[in-house]
C-alpha positions in Angstrom: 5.6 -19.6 21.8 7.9 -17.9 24.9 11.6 -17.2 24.4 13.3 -20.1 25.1 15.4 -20.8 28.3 18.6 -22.8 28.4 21.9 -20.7 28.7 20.6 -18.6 26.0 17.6 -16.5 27.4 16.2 -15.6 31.2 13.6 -17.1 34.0 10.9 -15.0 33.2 7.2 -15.0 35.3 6.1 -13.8 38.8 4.6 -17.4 39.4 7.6 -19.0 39.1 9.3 -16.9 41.6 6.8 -18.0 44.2 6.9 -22.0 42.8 10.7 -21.1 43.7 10.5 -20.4 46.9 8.3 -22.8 47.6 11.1 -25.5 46.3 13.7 -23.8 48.1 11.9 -24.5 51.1 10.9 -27.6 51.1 13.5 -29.5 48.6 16.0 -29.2 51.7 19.0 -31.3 50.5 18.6 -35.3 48.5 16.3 -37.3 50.3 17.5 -40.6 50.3 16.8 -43.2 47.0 13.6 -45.5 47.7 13.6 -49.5 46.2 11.1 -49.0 43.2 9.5 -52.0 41.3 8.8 -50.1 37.6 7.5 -52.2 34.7 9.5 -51.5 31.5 9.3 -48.4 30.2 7.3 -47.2 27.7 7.0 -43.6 26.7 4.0 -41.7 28.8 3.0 -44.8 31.0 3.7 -44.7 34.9 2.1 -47.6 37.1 -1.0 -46.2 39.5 1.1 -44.8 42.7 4.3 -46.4 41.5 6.4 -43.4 43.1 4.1 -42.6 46.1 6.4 -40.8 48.7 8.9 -39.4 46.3 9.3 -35.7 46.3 10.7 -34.8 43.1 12.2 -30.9 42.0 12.2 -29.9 38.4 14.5 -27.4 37.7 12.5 -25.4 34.5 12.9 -22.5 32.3 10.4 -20.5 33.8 7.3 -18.2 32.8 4.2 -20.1 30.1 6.9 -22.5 29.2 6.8 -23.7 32.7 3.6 -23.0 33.7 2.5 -25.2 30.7 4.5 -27.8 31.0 3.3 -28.3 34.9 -0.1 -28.2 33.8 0.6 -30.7 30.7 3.0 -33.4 32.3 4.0 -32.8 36.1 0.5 -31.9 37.7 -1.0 -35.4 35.6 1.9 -37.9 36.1 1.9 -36.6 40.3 -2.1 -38.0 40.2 -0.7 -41.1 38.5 2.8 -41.7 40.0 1.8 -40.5 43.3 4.9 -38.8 43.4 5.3 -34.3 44.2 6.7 -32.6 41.4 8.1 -29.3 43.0 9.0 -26.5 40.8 12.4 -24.2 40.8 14.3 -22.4 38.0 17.8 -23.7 36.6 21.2 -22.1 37.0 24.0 -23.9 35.8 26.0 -22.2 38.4 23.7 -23.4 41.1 24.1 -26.6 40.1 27.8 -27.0 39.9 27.5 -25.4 43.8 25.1 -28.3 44.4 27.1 -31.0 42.5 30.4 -29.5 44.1 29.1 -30.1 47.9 27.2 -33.4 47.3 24.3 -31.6 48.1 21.6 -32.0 44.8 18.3 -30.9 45.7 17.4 -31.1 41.8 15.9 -34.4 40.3 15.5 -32.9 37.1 16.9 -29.9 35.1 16.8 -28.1 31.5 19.7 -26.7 29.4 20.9 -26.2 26.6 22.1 -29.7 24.0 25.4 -28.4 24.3 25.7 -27.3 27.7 24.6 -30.8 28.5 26.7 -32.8 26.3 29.6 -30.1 28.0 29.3 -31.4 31.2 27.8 -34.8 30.5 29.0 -37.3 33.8 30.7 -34.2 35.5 27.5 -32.5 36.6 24.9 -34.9 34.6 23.8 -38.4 34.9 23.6 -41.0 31.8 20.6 -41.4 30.6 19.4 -45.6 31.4 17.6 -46.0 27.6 16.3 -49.4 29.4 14.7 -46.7 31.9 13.5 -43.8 29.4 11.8 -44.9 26.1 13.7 -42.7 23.5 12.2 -44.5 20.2 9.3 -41.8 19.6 11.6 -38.7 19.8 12.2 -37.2 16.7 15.3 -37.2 14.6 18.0 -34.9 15.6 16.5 -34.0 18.8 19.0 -36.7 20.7 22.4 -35.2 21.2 24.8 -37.2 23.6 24.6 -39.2 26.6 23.2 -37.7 29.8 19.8 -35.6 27.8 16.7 -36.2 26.4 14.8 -33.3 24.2 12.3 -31.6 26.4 11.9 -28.3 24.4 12.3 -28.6 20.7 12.4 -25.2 18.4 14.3 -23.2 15.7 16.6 -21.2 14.9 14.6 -19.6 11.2 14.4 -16.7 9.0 11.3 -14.5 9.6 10.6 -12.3 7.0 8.5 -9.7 5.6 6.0 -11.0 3.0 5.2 -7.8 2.1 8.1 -6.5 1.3 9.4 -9.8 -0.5 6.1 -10.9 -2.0 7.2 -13.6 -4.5 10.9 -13.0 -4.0 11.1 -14.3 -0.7 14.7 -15.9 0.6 14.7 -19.8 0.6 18.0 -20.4 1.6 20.7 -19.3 4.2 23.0 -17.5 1.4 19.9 -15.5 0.5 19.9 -14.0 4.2 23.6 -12.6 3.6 22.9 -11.7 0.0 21.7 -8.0 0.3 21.5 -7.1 -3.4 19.1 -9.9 -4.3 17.5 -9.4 -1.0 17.7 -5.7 0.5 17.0 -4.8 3.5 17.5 -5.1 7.0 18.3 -8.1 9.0 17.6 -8.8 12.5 21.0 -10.6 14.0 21.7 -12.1 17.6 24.2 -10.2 18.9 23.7 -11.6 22.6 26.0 -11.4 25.8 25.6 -15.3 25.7 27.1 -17.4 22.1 24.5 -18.2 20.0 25.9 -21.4 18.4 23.7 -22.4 16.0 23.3 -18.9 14.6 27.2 -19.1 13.7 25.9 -22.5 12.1 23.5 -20.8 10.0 26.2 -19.3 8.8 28.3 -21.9 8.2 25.3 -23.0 6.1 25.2 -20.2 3.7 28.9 -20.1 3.6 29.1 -23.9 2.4 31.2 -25.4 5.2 32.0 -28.8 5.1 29.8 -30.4 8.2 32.3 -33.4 8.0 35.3 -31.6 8.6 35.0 -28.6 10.7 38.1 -26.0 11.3 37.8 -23.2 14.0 38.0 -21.2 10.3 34.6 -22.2 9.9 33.4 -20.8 12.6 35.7 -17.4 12.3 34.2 -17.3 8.5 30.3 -17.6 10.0 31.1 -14.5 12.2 32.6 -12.8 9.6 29.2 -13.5 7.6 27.5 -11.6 9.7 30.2 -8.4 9.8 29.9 -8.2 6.1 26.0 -8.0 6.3 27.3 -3.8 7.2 24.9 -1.1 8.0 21.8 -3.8 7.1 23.0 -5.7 10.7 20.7 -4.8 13.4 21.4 -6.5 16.4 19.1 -8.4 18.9 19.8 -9.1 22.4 16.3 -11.0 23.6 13.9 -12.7 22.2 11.5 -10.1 23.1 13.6 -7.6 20.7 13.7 -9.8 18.2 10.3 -9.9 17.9 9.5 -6.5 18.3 12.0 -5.4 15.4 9.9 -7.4 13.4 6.3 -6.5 14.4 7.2 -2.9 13.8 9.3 -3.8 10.7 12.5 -1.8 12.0 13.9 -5.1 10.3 12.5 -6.9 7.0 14.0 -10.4 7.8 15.5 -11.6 11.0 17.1 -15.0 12.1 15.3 -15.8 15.4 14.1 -18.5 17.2 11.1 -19.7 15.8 8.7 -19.0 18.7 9.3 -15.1 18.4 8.6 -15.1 14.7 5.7 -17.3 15.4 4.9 -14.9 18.1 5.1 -11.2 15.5 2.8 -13.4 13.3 0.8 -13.8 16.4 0.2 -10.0 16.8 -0.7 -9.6 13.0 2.5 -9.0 11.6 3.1 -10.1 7.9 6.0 -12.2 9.1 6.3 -16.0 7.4 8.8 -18.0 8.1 12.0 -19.2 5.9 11.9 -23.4 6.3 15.2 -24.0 3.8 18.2 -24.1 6.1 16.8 -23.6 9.5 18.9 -24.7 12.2 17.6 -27.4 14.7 17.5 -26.4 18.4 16.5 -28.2 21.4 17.0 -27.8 25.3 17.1 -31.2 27.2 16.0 -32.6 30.5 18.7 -34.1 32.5 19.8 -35.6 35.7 22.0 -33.6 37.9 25.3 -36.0 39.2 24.9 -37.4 43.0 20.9 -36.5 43.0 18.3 -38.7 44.8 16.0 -41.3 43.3 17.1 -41.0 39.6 15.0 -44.1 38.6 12.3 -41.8 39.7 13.1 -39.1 37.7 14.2 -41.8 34.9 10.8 -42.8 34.8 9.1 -39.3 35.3 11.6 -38.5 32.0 9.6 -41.5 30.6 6.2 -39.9 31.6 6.6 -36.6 30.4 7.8 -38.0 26.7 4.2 -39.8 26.1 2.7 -38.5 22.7 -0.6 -37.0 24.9 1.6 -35.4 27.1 3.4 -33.7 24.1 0.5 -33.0 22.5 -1.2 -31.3 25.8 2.6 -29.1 26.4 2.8 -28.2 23.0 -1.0 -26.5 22.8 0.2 -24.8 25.7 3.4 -24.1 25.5 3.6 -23.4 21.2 6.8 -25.2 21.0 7.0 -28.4 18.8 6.6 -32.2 20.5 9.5 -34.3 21.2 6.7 -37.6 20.1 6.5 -38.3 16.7 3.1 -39.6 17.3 1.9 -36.2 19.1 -0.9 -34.7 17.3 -1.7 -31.3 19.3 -4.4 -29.1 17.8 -3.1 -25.8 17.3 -4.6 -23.1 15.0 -3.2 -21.1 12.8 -0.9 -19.2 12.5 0.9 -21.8 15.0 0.6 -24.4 12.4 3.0 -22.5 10.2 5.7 -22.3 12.8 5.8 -26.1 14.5 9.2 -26.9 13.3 8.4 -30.5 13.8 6.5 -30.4 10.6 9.8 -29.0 8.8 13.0 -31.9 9.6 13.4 -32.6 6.6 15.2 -29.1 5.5 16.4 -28.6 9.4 20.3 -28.5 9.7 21.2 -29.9 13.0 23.8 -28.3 15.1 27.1 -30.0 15.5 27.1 -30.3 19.2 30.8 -32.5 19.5 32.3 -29.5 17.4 31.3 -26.7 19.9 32.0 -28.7 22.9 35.5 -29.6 21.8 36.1 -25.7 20.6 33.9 -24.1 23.6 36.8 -21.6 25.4 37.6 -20.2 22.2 34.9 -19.9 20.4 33.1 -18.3 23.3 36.2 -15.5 23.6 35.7 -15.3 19.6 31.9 -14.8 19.7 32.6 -11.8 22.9 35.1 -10.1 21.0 32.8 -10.3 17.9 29.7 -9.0 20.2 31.7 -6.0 21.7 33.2 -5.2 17.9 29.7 -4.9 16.6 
């Protein structure tokens, strides 16, 4: 499993970069809508050539994640649709430019839940549920209006079996209780807010989920402060994982794919499944683009349980279709978080829109303090 992209990590892969300027290219400004005639939808069906003509651009994360996901949905549903699924890499500031001159050469585009639900009708479409079948996607994955989940993973503790052995953390308070658990802990300590990493704290601290104060979210960071000299800070997913391949750190909240990916390289690293924090990156519909019943239904398309199945063999992150059965091997099968809801906290995405500014001045003064 990559490093996730939304506003949280980097377009990553020299393939994209030539997918990209390909896209830029051709997509040339919104071509004008086309009359469709689509049956109803359900989830990973698209009529034979229904979208023949349409030239659609898919604005992705980039590197496997993209790659696979091309090779899983886009490259499958362009034999059956009929339609072109062009590839280019998102920027949210790109796409306010775009939105801004009522120019959108996007169809479709992946952030973050929250940046999404942010913006939702100023730079996104609503989603039509009459359009995109939502009733296979998992519980907790749906968060507001204008997304649908696209790239589902976790924020988790990874830690060290052998220096735990049977007293391994199971909880979020264990991972700020350094005498019942020494050692050091991997932290994000990113240029970018890692909001569900303040939730994790939140979590161990006992907030009430109900009733959210900015206080709650000045105690998580304070969490983290208190944690000392055993703090060791990550700034990519590609550190994260590193700190715990060469054990530099004995536990480390990161997203689930890195910790999937140290116990990839043969690292004793397992992961922590009480408290973990739901993530997920939607796919959405810039404002003022072209054909979005197109893009509705390639939305539609791409959340078929074969389709998740196919992405998430190649891509390692968990499907967004409860029926999806991909065949992974071990060690993958320990880290799919979509075998793990149950114990998953989900993020509380109305609180961080309403408190965005200020938390995100909280979380840089925390960063450049640490």
């Amino acid at each position: 499993m990559t490093s996730h992209k939304s506003r949280w990590s980097a377009v990553s892969g020299l393939a994209l970069v030539a997918a990209v300027a390909l896209a830029g290219c051709s997509a040339g400004g919104a071509a004008p809508d086309q009359e469709l005639d689509l049956a109803p939808a359900v989830a990973g069906e698209i009529a034979e050539g229904a979208l023949d003509g349409i030239t659609l651009v898919y604005a992705g994360n980039g590197g496997i994640t993209q790659e696979g996901q091309d090779k899983a949905v886009w490259q499958p549903f362009s034999e059956e649709s009929g339609a072109i699924v062009e590839q280019d890499a998102f920027e949210l500031t790109k796409l306010r430019a775009m939105v801004d001159s009522g120019n959108v050469d996007w169809n479709m585009v992946v952030s973050s839940a929250i940046e999404v639900e942010r913006y939702c009708g100023e730079l996104y479409e609503e989603i039509d549920p009459e359009k995109v079948d939502l009733s296979k996607v998992p519980d907790g994955t749906l968060a507001g209006d204008c997304m649908v989940p696209n790239i589902f993973y976790g924020y988790v503790v990874a830690y060290n079996a052998d220096v735990y052995g049977d007293n391994a953390p199971q909880t979020a308070a264990d991972f700020f209780d350094t005498e019942k658990f020494p050692g050091k802990r991997g932290v994000p300590v990113t240029p970018w807010m890692e909001a569900p990493a303040v939730e994790f704290a939140m979590v161990a601290n006992g907030a009430d989920f109900d009733a959210l104060t900015p206080e709650d979210f000045t105690a998580g960071l304070e969490a983290y402060t208190s944690l000392g000299s055993d703090l060791v800070p990550w700034t990519s997913g590609a550190q994260s994982q590193q700190q715990l391949e060469s054990g530099e750190v004995d536990m480390a909240l990161v997203w689930s794919g890195r910790g999937y990916g140290a116990a990839n390289a043969g690292a004793p690293i397992e992961p922590m499944w009480g408290d973990w924090v739901v993530a997920v990156d939607g796919i959405a519909v810039p404002k003022g683009s072209a054909n979005v019943d197109a893009s509705f239904a390639a939305i539609n398309y791409m959340l078929g349980a074969d389709q998740q199945a196919a992405s998430s063999e190649l891509t390692s992150y968990a499907p967004v279709n409860v029926d999806a059965t991909p065949e992974v091997s071990e060690p993958l099968t320990d880290w799919l978080v979509s075998d793990h809801l149950d114990t998953g906290h989900k993020v509380s995405i109305d609180y961080w829109v309403e408190n965005w500014d200020e938390f995100s001045a909280g979380w840089t003064d925390w960063v450049a303090g640490s």
